[in-house]
C-alpha positions in Angstrom: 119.9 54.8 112.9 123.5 54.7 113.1 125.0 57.0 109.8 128.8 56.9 108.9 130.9 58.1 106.8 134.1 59.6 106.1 136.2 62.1 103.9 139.7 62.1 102.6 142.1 65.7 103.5 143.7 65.3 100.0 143.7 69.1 99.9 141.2 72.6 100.1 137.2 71.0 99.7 135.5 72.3 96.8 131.7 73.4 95.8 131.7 69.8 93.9 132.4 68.1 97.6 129.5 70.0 99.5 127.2 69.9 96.5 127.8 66.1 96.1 128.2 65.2 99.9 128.6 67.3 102.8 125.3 69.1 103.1 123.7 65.8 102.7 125.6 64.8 105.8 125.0 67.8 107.8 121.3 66.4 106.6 121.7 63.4 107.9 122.9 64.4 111.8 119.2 65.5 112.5 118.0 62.6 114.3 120.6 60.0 113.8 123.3 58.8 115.8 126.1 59.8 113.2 129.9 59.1 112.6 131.6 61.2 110.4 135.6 61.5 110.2 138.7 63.0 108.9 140.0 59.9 106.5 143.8 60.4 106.9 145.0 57.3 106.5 143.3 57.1 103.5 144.8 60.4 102.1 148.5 58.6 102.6 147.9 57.1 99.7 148.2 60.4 97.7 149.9 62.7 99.9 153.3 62.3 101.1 154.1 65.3 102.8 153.6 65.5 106.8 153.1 69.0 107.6 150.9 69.1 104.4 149.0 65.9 105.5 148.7 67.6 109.0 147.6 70.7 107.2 145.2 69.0 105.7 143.8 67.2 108.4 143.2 70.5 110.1 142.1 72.1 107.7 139.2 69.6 106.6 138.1 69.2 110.0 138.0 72.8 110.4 136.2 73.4 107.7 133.1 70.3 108.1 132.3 72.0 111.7 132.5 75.6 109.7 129.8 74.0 107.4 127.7 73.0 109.8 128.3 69.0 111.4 127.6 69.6 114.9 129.7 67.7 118.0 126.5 68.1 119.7 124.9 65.7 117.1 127.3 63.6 115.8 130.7 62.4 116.5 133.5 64.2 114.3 136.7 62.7 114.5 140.2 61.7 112.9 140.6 58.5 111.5 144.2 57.9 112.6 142.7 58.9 116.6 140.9 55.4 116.5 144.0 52.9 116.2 141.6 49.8 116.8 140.9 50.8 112.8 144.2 49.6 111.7 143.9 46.2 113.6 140.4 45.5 112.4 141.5 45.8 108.8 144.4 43.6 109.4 141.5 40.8 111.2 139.1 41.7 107.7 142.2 40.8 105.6 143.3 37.4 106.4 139.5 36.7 105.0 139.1 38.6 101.7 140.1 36.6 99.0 142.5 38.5 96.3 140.3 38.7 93.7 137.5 40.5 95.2 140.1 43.2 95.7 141.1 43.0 92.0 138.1 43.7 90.2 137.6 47.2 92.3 137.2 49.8 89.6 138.8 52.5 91.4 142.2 50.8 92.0 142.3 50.2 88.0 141.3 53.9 87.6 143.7 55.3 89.8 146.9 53.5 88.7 145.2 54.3 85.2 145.3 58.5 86.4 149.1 58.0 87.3 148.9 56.7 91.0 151.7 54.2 91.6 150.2 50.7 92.1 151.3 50.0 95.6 149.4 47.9 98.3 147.5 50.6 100.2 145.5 51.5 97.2 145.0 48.1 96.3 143.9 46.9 99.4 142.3 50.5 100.2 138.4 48.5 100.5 139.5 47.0 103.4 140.4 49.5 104.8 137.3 51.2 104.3 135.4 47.9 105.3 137.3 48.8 108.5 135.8 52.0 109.1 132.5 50.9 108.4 132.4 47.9 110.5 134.1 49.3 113.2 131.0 51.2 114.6 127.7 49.1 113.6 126.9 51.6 110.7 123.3 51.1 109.6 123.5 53.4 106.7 126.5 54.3 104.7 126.3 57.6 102.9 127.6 56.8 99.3 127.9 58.2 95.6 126.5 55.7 93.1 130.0 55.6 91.9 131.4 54.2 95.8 128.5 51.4 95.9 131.1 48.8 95.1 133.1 49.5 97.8 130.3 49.0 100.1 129.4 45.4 98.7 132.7 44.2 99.2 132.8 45.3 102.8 129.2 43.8 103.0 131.0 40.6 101.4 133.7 40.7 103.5 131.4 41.0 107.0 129.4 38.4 105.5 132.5 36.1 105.0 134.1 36.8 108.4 130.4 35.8 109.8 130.4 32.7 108.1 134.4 31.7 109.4 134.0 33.0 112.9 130.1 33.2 114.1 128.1 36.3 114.0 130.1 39.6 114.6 129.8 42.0 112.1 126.3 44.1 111.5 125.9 44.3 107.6 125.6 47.8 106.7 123.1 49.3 104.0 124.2 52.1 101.3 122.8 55.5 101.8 123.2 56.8 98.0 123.4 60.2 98.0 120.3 62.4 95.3 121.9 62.5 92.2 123.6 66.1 91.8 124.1 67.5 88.1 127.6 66.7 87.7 129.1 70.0 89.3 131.1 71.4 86.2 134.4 72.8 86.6 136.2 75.5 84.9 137.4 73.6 82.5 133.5 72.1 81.9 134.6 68.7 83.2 133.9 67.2 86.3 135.2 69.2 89.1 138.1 67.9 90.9 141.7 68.3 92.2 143.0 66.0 90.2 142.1 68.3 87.2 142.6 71.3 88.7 139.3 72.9 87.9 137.8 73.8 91.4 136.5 76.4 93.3 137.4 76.0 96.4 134.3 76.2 99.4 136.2 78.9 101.6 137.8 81.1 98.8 137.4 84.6 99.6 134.5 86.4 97.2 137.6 87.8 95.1 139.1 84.9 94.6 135.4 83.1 93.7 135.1 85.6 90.9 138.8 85.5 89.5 137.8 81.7 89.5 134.6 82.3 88.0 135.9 84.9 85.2 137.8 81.4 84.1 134.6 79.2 83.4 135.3 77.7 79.6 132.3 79.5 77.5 131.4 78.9 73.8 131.8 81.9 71.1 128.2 82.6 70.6 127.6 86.1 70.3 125.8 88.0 73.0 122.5 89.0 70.6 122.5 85.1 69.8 120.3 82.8 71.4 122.0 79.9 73.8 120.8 77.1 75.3 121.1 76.2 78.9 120.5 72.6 78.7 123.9 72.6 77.2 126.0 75.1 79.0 128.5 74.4 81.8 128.5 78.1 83.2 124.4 77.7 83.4 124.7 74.0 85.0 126.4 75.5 88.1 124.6 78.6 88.1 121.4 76.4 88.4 122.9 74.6 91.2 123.1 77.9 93.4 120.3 80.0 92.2 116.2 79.9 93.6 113.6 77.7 90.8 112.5 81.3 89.6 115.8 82.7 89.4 117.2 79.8 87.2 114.0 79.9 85.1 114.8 83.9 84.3 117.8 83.2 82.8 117.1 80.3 81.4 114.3 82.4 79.2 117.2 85.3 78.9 119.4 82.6 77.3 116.9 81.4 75.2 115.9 85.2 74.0 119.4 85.9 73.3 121.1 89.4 74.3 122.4 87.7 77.5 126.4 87.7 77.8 128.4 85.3 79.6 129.7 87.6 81.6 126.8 88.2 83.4 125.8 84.8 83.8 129.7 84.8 85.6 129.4 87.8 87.7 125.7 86.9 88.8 127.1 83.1 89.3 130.3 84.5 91.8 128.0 86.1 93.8 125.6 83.5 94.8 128.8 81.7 95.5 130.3 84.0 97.9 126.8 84.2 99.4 126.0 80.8 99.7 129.1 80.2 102.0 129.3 83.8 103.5 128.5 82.4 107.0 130.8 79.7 106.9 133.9 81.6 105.8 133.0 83.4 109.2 132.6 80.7 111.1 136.0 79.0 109.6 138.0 82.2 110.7 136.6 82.4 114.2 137.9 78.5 114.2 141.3 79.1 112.6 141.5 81.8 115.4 141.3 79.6 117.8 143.1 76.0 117.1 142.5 75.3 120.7 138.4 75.1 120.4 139.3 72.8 117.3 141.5 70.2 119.2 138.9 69.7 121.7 136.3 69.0 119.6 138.8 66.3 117.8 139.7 64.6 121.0 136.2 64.5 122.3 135.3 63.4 119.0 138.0 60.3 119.3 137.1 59.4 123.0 133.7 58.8 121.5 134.6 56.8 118.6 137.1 54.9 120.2 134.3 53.7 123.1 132.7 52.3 120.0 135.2 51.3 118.2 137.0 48.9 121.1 133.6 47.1 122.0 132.9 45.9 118.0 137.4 45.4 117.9 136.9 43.2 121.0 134.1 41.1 119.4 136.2 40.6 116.8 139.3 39.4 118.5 137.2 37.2 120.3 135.3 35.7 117.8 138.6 34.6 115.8 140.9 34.0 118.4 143.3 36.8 119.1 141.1 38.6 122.3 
């Protein structure tokens, strides 16, 4: 089963990127042939710096083999290393009528957050169709929230079929287990764009500056609390064992537990969780060279596939 799927290097990843995604896709590597990239020209819609875009591309990269994906297994690579994308989303968009692209919810919603409303995020689906189509993905990884995105490129596949003969493999959405919303300091949903993360790679002082931050209600220590209703328990739940969570769930309950022992416990199993990562992030930052191979090897490979599924298209419309 071919798996892909890709991530953008808007900046640092975050416990609310792994929880939601990334160990899912280091998941997904056993026994598949999977495709997972570095979405760069997808970040140029938000970043407009080039040696922070570079940054970022490195870093991301950097940090996804840290975590675990595997060159062995799959084939990690930067989106902007496969030029045959760009030309396959300029063959999907002389088929996709305008208004499919206009009743995407997340083009409304970013203009709506304060992104300018300029023609790469609007026609940002194709894109994506692009990078889908552009290696016979079977399953697409997806949040319930990205779903849409996946029909239209389903839709537009399906259209180009129907103009040009049978060239496109439909792909199916992978959707992700629902994860608890991963609360953020600030007890909404983590993200950049609220700048309420904590970051996967910060250092365990960092973590627990970060963690010393978490938004808590004024109920006294002796008081009873409830956990179904706390933000500092929801992400304490998501890193600790089924009998550690139910302990302090029953301590909340009893009252006498502060939050500031829910914090300290919660920074630890933080630090812990990634402990072997932050090593194996430093011993690739240490050696850039180790991480450039892996990214052209991963682009040899994804451009073999990518220039078989381009040339069926050119030839099915005209242009090969």
């Amino acid at each position: 089963m071919r798996i892909l799927s890709g991530i953008q290097p808007s900046g640092p990843l975050h416990i609310g990127n792994y929880l939601g995604a990334i160990r899912q896709y280091i998941a997904l590597q056993q026994g598949n042939d999977a495709y997972y990239f570095v979405a760069n020209y997808h970040a140029l819609t938000s970043v407009r710096d080039a040696a922070r875009l570079r940054q970022y591309t490195f870093d991301v990269l950097t940090d996804l083999l840290a975590l675990g994906l595997d060159p062995e297994r799959a084939c990690v690579f930067v989106q902007s290393d496969v030029p045959e994308t760009t030309e396959l989303a300029w063959l999907l968009t002389t088929v996709t009528p305008m208004s499919w692209l206009e009743k995407c919810v997340s083009y409304k919603d970013k203009v709506a957050q304060g992104l300018p409303a300029e023609h790469g995020l609007f026609a940002y689906p194709i894109l994506q169709a692009a990078d889908i189509l552009l290696y016979d993905a079977d399953l697409v990884p997806v949040g319930q929230d990205q779903k849409q995105h996946l029909e239209i490129t389903r839709d537009v596949a399906e259209r180009f079929n129907n103009t040009y003969g049978p060239t496109f493999k439909l792909p199916e959405p992978h959707i992700l287990p629902q994860v608890a919303v991963v609360p953020g300091l600030d007890g909404r949903k983590m993200s950049k764009s609220y700048d309420n993360t904590i970051e996967i790679f910060d250092d365990p002082k960092t973590i627990e500056k970060k963690v010393r931050r978490i938004v808590t209600d004024s109920t006294p220590v002796e008081a009873p609390k409830n956990p179904d209703t706390d933000n500092l328990y929801q992400l304490f739940a998501l890193f600790a064992d089924e009998e550690e969570r139910a302990e302090m769930a029953r301590r909340y309950r009893a009252g006498g537990l502060g939050y500031g022992e829910v914090k300290k416990r919660l920074a630890a199993l933080i630090a812990e969780r990634f402990a072997e990562a932050r090593e194996r992030r430093a011993a690739l930052v240490a050696d850039p060279a180790r991480v450039e191979q892996v990214r052209q090897a991963g682009a040899e490979r994804a451009r073999k596939t990518a220039r078989i599924v381009l040339e069926r298209a050119r030839q099915a419309c005209g242009v090969g």
